[in-house]
N, C-alpha and C positions, 0 to 999 in steps of 0.2 A: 841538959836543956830539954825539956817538954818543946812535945809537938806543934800544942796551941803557940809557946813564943815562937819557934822556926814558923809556924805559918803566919804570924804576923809580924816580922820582920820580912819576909817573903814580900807581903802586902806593901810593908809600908816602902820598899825598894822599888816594887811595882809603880804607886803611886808615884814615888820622887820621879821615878824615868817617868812619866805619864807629864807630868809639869814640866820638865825639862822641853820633854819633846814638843807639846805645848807651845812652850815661845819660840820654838827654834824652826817649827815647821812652817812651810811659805805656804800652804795649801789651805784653806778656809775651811774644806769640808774635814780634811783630818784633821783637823784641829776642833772640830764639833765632835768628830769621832773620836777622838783622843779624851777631849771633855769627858763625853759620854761612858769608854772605858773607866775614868780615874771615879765617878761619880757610884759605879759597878763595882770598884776595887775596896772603894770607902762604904759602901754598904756591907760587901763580905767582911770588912775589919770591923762594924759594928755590930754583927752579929758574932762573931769570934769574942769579942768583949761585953757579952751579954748582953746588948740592948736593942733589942730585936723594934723597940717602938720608934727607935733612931733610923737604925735599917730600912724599915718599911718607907720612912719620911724622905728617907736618901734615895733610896728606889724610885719611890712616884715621882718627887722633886727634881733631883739632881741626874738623874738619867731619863729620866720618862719625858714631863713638863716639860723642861727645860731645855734636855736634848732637841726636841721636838720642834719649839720653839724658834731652837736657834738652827735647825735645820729647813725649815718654813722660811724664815728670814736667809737664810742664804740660796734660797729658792726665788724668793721677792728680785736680789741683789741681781741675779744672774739673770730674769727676764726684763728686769731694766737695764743693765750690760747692752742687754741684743736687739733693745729697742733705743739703741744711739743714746743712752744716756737720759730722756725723756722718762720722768715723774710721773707715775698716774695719777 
């Protein structure tokens, strides 16, 4: 067995725990931050499989934007939490 498949079988165990944990977690923010990990996991497995223009897209996208995004919105969530429920 070559290094390259142990390290992406490694990844891809990574990942599965990463979506498991995912739906199984009660916590909003680890579950961005778990997103955030798997979207990290799946860019090193894209560059391990040579497509480094996939990687980059994974990167900015799927952990940068996106994480971002959904960490903003759970930001929005929580200060209308602590204003009684009240919409801005």
């Amino acid at each position: 067995m070559e290094l390259a498949e142990i390290g992406r079988m490694l990844l891809l165990l990574l990942l599965l725990g990463c979506v498991i944990a995912v739906n199984v977690t009660k916590s909003l923010l680890q579950a961005v931050l778990l997103f955030m990990a798997y979207s990290s996991f799946m860019c090193l497995l894209w560059i391990l499989m040579e497509s480094p223009d996939l990687a980059i897209t994974e990167a900015a996208v799927g952990a940068g934007v996106s994480g971002m995004l959904f960490l903003l919105t759970l930001k929005k969530l929580r200060e209308i939490d602590r204003k009684g429920g009240e919409q801005p």
